[in-house]
C-alpha positions, 0 to 999 in steps of 0.5 A, spaced: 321 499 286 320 492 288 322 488 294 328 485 294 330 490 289 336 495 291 339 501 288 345 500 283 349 504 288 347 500 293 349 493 290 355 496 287 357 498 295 356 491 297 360 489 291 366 492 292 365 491 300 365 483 299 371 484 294 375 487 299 373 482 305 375 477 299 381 481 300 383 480 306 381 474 307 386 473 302 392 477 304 390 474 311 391 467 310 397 468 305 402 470 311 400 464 316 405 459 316 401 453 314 398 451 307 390 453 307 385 450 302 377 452 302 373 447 299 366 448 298 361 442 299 362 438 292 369 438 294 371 444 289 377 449 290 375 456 293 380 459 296 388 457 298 394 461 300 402 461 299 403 456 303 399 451 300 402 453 293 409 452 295 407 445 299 404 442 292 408 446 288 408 440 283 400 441 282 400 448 283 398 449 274 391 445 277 390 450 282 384 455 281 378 457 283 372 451 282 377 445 279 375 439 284 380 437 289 378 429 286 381 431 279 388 434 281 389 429 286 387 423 281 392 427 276 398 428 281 397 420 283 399 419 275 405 424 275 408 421 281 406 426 286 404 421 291 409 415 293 404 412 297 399 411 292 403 407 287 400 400 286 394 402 289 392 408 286 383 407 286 385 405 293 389 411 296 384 416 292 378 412 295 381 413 302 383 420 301 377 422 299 372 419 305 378 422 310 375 429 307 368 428 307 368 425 313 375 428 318 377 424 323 384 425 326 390 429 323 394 424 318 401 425 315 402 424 307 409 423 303 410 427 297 414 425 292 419 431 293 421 427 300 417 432 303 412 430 309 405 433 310 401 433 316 393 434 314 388 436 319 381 438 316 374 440 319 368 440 315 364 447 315 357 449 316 355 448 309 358 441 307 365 445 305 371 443 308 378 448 310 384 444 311 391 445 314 397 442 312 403 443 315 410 441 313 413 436 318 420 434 314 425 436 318 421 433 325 420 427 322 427 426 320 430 427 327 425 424 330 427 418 325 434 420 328 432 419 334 429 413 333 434 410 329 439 413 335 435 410 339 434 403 337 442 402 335 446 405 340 450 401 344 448 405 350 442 401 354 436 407 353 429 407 356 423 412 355 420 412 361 414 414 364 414 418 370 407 418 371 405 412 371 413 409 374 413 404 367 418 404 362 415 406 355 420 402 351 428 400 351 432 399 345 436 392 344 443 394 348 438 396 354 434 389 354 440 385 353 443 388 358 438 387 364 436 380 361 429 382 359 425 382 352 423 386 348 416 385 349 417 385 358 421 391 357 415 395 355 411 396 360 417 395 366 415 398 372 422 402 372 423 400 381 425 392 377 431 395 374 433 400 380 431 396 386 427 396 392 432 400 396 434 406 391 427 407 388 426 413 391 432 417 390 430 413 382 424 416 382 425 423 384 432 423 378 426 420 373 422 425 374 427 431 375 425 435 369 433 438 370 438 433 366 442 429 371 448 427 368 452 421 369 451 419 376 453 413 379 447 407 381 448 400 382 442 397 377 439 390 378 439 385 372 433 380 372 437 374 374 438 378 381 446 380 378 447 388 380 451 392 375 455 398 376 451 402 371 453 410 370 446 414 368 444 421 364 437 422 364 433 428 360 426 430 359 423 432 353 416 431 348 415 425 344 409 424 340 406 429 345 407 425 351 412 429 356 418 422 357 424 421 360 430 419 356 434 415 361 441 412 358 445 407 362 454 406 360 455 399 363 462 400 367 461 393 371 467 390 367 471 397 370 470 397 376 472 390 377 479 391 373 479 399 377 478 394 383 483 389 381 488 394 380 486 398 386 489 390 389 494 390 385 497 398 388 496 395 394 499 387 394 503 383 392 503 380 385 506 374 387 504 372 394 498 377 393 500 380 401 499 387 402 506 390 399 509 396 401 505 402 401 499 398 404 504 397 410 505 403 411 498 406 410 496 401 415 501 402 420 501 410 418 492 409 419 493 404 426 498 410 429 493 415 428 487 412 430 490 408 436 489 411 443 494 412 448 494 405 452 494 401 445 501 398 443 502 397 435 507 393 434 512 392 427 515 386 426 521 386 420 522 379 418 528 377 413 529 370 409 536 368 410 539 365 405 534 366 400 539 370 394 543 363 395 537 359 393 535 364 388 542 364 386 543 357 384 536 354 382 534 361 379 528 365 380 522 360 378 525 356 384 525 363 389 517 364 387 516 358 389 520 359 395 517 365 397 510 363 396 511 357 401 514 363 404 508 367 405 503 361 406 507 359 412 508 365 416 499 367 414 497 360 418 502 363 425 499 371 424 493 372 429 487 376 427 487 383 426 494 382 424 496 384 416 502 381 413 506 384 408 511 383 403 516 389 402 520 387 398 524 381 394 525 377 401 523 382 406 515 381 410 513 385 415 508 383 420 503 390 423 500 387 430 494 391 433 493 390 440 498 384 441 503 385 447 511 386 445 511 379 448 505 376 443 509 378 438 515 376 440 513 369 440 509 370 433 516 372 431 520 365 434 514 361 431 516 365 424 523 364 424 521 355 426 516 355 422 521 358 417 528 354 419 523 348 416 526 344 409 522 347 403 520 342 398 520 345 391 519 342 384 523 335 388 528 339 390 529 340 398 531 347 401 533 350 407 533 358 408 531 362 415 529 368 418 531 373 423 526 379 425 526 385 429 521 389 431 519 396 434 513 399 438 509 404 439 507 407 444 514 405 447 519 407 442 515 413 437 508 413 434 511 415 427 510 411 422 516 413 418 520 412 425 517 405 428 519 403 421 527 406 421 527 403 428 524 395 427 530 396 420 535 397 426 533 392 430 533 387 424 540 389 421 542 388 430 540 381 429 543 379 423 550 382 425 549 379 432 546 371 430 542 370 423 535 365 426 534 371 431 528 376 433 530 382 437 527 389 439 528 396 438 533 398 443 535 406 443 543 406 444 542 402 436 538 409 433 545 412 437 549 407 433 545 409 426 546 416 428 553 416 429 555 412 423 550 417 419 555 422 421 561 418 420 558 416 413 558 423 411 565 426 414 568 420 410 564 422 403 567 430 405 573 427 407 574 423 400 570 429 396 576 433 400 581 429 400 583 428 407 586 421 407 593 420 407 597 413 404 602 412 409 607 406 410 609 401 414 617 396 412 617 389 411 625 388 413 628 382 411 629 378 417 636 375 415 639 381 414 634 387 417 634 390 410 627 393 408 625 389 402 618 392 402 613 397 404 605 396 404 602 402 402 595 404 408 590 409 408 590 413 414 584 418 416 585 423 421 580 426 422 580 434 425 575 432 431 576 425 431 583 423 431 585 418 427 579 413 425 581 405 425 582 404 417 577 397 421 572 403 421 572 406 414 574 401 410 568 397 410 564 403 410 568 406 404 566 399 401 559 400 404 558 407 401 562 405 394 567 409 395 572 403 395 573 404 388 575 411 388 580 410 394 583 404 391 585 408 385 587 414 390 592 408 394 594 405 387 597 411 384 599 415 390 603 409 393 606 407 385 609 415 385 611 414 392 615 408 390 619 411 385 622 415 389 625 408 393 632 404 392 629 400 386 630 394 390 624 396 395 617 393 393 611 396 394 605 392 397 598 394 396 591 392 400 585 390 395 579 390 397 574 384 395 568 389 392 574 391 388 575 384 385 567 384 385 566 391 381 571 387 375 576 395 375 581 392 378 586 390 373 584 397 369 586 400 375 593 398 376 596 398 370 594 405 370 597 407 376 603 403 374 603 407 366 602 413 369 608 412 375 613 409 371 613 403 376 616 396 373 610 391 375 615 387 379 615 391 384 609 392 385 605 386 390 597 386 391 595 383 398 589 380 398 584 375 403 580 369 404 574 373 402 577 375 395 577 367 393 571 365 397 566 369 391 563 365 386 565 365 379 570 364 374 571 372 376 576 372 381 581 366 378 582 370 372 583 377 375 589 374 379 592 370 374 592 376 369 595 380 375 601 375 376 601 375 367 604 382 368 609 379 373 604 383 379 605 379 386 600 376 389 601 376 396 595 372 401 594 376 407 592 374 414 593 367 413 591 361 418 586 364 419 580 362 414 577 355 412 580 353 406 588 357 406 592 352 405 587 350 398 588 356 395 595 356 396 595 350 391 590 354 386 592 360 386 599 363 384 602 366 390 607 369 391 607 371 398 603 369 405 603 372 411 602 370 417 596 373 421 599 377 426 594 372 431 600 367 432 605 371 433 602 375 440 600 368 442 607 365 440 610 365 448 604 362 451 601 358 445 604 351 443 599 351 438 600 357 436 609 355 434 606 349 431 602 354 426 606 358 424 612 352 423 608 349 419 606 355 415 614 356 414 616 350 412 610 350 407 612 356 404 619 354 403 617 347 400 612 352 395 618 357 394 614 362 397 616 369 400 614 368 408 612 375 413 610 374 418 606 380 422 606 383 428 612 383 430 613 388 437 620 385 440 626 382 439 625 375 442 619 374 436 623 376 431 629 372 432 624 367 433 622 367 427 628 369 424 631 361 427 624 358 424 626 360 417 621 366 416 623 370 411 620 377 412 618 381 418 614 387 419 611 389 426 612 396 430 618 393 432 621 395 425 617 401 424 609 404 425 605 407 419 608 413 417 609 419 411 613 417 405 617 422 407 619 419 413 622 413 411 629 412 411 633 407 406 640 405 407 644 399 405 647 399 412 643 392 415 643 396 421 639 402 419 633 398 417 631 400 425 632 407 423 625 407 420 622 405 426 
């Protein structure tokens, strides 16, 4: 046999082995994820798997054993299979070819499917080659999505490098907002955009490769100008390379309307003072802060008169006023002092470490400075100013307290003298306790109905007859006594329960008369806050429907202070009233500015002289000359004349002599029930009432 000759047992072995190595070579290469390609040394197809198949599907019907890669490339270039190549398809084929016959790097390759290929290929011992092709599409679509995400977001981003400290590349948003291009972007040392100071905390949430989100860093631009920037960093791989994402929200513009907002909670608009609440979580702050030695003042200051230049020349006026106001009062406040405005015409003035004398004169220098004529809009203004205060430690260390007790100073001043200042005294909180209990048995007393009407005769001085009886609310309270009608019925008018004790009078008192001779009048007091709330005339038609009382035997008695309220509103009440035939009596004449004008202005039908004059009738010749005169002019002006407080007979014949027409006075009778009084044609039983 000779050499090289094997038995055809032999070779047959060696065949079927080599066909089954074949074999699993095949079945080897056909479960990997990626399409591989043996070429021999001429570029001829030897062996492909699955993958490479399903990768160039179009081309598959060319794939077999022997064919040249160079001749199905050159046919898929004329079906179309590869876009790249269009318009320069001997180019394109030269250039793929030369990458197999000598690799360099892996490169993509776009397939007409829409499909990317990433291609690496080596050359193998024999001149042949072996290629991988992997489909990248779905990376490189959310790359592309990346990068499109990146590029056009709104949201400034960067790509930094944490290794080298420097910014990759920022897209547009980024660079417009820190004032840099493009190209000086590229290459940034980040510490630029974060600034000396915070670079190394900046560093460290750079490098992190857990994401930080939404921290809050002030950033520099290049012109120096710092931007209140929100900042998200994530790690990830980018063309291999391990980056940070950095995005930054530009909350600068937020945070200056969340500042000018924070401002506006705490000051106010107009005369951009600290407000209310800033005043009291400062002095509430000072409190608490201060030590047992150090005085904490609160001074309270009210405008007077200031709804009366609102009032006339309007709002724009009182802002104008009030401006001046504040501008004032800020030039006479010492350091560490705050000024605020609480309320329409209301300041207040915390002082820290200020003696109780230093605040005093400050609040003398206010109220000076304030009593000033203001000039506003060519129109010269005067108002003024009362204040009160109270200090801590000396009267409480309460905030809510020491404000309580400077608002009853300042409420003490006003009743004593506008144009003052007065301290906290603690005989005022007892006053304001006193009136808080007053206040609340006055509401139990209405809600329960403890008042009582009573009632005190007018006689007629000539004939001693009673011709009417004025109708008045009596309190007697189960542990007080009886409460002066001085003291609950400005309260009443204070609280708003006049209206509702005024209805009460009306028809309580009108039932009551039609129990008399029809020939007895009833007269009733009404309030001024009456005629201001505008029920009046609602109300007394009302009492008189529901008792049946003819309207001429019905007489309001009314005040100076009803007249003295501006408006039309007033008049036409009263001449309404009398519409009806109701008289209007004035009381308390003699004793205001301008009475003897209003009888020229308003239809009355009675005055009565204050009782003033008459305890002063034996020892006052001024007193006599009143009220002759008042006399003589209600009979010129057929007037009803009554005189009050009449308590002996030497005043009532008097009177009588002088031509007064009605008395009424303890003399003739006190307040007491309906039930009490007595009526009777005999003259001389008129005293029977008394």
């Amino acid at each position: 046999m000779p050499d090289g000759d094997l038995p055809t047992g032999t070779l047959e072995a060696a065949l079927a082995a080599a066909s089954r190595a074949d074999q699993r070579l095949r079945e080897a290469i056909d479960v990997l994820p990626q399409g591989v390609v043996f070429l021999d040394e001429e570029g001829r197809y030897i062996l492909w798997n699955r993958k490479y198949e399903e990768i160039y599907c179009r081309s598959a019907d060319l794939l077999e054993p022997g064919a040249r890669l160079a001749d199905t490339l050159r046919v898929g270039v004329q079906r179309g299979d590869y876009p790249e190549a269009m318009g320069r398809e001997e180019e394109w084929l030269n250039d793929r070819l030369a990458l197999i016959q000598q690799p360099t790097s892996r490169h993509e390759q776009r397939l007409s499917n829409g499909r990317c290929i990433l291609i690496e290929e080596r050359k193998t011992e024999d001149g042949g080659s072996i290629g991988l092709r992997v489909d990248i599409t779905d990376l490189k679509q959310k790359e592309e999505s990346f990068r499109l995400l990146f590029e056009q977001n709104p949201l400034a981003m960067l790509v930094h490098d944490s290794g080298t400290g420097r910014i990759n590349t920022a897209n547009q948003s980024a660079c417009r907002l820190f004032g840099y291009s493009a190209a000086e972007m590229s290459g940034l040392n980040a510490r630029k955009l974060f600034g000396e100071d915070n670079w190394a905390a900046a560093a460290r949430m750079l490098a992190a490769r857990n994401p930080t989100r939404d921290a809050g860093w002030q950033m520099l631009r290049r012109d120096g100008e710092v931007v209140e920037a929100v900042v998200s960093t994530r790690r990830l791989l980018l063309d291999g390379v391990e980056v940070t994402i950095v995005s930054i929200f530009d909350v600068t513009e937020r945070r200056r309307i969340e500042q000018r907002m924070e401002h506006m909670a705490r000051h106010d608009e107009l005369t951009g003072l600290a407000n209310r609440s800033h005043c009291r979580d400062t002095l509430r702050n000072m409190l608490d802060a201060a030590s047992p030695a150090e005085t904490v003042t609160l001074a309270l200051i009210d405008l007077d008169h200031f709804k009366t230049v609102n009032d006339t020349y309007g709002h724009h006026f009182g802002d104008a006023l009030l401006t001046d106001a504040a501008r004032r009062m800020r030039e006479l406040v010492p350091p560490g002092a705050l000024l605020c405005r609480i309320g329409g015409d209301e300041f207040a003035i915390i002082f820290r470490r200020s003696s109780l004398t230093q605040a005093e004169l400050v609040s003398k220098a206010i109220i000076a400075t304030l009593s000033e004529p203001f000039h506003v809009h060519g129109n010269t203004l005067h108002i003024g100013a009362t204040v009160g205060f109270a200090s801590a430690p000396f009267d409480s260390t309460d905030h809510e307290t020491l404000m309580r007790f400077a608002d009853l100073a300042l409420y003490a001043a006003k009743a004593e003298r506008r144009g003052s200042c007065r301290a906290f005294e603690m005989a005022l909180d007892e006053a304001a306790q006193a009136k808080s209990r007053l206040e609340k048995d006055l509401r139990q007393a209405v809600r329960d109905g403890e008042l009582e009407v009573h009632y005190q005769p007018l006689l007629n001085l000539e004939t001693n007859t009673i011709e009417c009886c004025e109708a008045l609310l009596r309190w007697n309270h189960a542990e007080r006594g009886q409460v002066s009608p001085e003291v609950f019925i400005p309260l009443a008018e204070e609280l708003g329960l006049i209206d509702k004790l005024g209805r009460f009078v009306l028809q309580t008192a009108c039932h009551e008369a039609m129990k008399w001779p029809d020939d007895v009048r009833l007269s009733v007091n009404v309030s001024p806050v009456q005629f201001r709330n505008g029920n009046l005339l609602g109300t007394v038609i009302n009492a008189l429907s529901s008792s049946g009382l003819a309207a001429d035997r019905l007489e309001l008695e009314i005040t100076e202070a009803v007249l003295m309220e501006r408006g039309p509103r007033p008049a036409a009440i009263i001449r309404n009233l009398r519409s009806f035939g109701i008289g209007i009596s004035l009381d308390d004449f003699g004793t205001g500015y301008s009475s003897l004008s209003y009888l020229l202005n308003y239809p009355f039908t009675k005055i009565k002289i204050d009782k003033s004059f008459i305890l002063n009738l034996h020892e006052e010749a001024n007193s006599r000359a009143v009220i002759r005169a008042v006399i003589g002019l209600g009979r010129s002006l057929g007037l009803t004349v009554a005189a009050e407080g009449i308590e002996s007979e030497v005043e009532r014949e008097y009177l009588r002599a002088e031509g007064c027409t009605q008395g009424q006075g303890f003399l003739f009778g006190r307040p007491q029930p309906g039930t009490m009084l007595r009526f009777s044609s005999q003259p001389s039983s008129a005293l029977d009432a008394a």
